[in-house]
N, C-alpha and C positions, 0 to 999 in steps of 0.2 A: 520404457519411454511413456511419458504424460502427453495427451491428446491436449489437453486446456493447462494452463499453465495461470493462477493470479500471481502479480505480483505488484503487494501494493506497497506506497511507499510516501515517504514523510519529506522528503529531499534531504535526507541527510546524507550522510558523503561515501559512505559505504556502497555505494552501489552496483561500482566493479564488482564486489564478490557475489554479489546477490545476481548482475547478469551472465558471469563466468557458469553459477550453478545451474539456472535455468537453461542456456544452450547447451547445459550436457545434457541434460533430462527431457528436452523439449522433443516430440516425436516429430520426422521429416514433414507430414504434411497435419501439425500441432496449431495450435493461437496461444499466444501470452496477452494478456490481459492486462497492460501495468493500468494501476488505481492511486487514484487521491484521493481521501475523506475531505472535504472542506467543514470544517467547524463552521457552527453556526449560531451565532448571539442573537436573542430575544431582547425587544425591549422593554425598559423599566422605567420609574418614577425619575431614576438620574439620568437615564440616558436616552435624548433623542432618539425619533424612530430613523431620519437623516442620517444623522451619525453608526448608527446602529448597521444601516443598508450598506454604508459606505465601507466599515468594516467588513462587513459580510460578501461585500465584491472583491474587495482585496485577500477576502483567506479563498474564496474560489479562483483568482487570478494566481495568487501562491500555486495552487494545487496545478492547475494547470503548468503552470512553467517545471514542478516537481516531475508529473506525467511527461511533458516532453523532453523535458535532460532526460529521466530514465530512456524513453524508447529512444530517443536516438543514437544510445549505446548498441542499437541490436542491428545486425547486419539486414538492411533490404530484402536479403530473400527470405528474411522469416516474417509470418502471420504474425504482425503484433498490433492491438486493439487499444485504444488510448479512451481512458473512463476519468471522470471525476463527481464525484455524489458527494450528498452535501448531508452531514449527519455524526452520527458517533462511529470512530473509526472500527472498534472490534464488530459493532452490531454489523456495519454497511458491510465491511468484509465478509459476514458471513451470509449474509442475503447478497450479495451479489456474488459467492459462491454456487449458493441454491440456483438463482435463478440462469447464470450461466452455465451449469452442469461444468462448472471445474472441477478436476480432479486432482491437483496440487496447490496448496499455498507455499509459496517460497516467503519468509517476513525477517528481518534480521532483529537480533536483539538488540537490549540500550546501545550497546558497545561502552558501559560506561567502568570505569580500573577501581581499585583499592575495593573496599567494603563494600561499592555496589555492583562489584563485578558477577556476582553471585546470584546477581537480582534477575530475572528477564524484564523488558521494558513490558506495560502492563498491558497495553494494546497486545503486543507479541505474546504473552501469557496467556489473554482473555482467548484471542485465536487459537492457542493450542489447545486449551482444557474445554473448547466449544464447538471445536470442527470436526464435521462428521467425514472430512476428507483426509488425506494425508497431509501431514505439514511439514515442511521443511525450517529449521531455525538456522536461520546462517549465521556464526557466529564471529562476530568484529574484534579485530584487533589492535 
């Protein structure tokens, strides 16, 4: 059983399988962590700083409503911690690995068929060949 449990997540639709694994591995008195990376755009010569902020509220407001569908899959009586950081998603998963002393990532692959089935999505890739914790790939059907 995992004391810290991440589980970060993009809102994509998979996410039954990904909280099915975590409550098996989650220890009685554990924290699950779900994460959303919010992307973050800079601005340029095309694009208003206005415009620029505008979008930048709306991919942290994404990420949020991402975080809350996930955790409200989890039953009440579990520790679950609702994060969203604003940055590149393999990097911020793995700093905020470090700095919460987690000791599992759960992350699902692309889930995506034919010739890219083969692929891990790249964020999920970056995470495995970078974590110095144990990772879980949950894999999509």
């Amino acid at each position: 059983m995992y004391k810290k449990i991440l589980l970060p997540t993009d809102g994509s639709t998979y996410a039954d399988q990904e909280v099915e694994r975590v409550v098996d591995l989650i220890a009685d008195d554990g924290e699950i962590i779900v994460l959303s990376v919010a992307g973050r755009l800079t601005s340029s010569a095309f694009q208003s700083r206005r415009k620029v902020k505008k979008v930048n509220e709306k991919l942290k407001k994404d990420a949020q409503k991402f975080v809350d569908n996930m955790a409200s899959k989890f039953d009440d009586s579990l520790n679950v911690t609702k994060m969203v950081k604003t940055g590149f998603p393999a990097e911020t998963i793995k700093q905020v690995t470090e700095e919460e002393g987690v000791d599992l990532i759960v992350i699902s692959s692309s889930g995506k068929s034919g010739i890219h089935k083969f692929v891990i999505g790249s964020v999920a890739e970056k995470v495995l060949k970078d974590s110095e914790v144990d990772v879980l790939l949950v894999h999509n059907n």
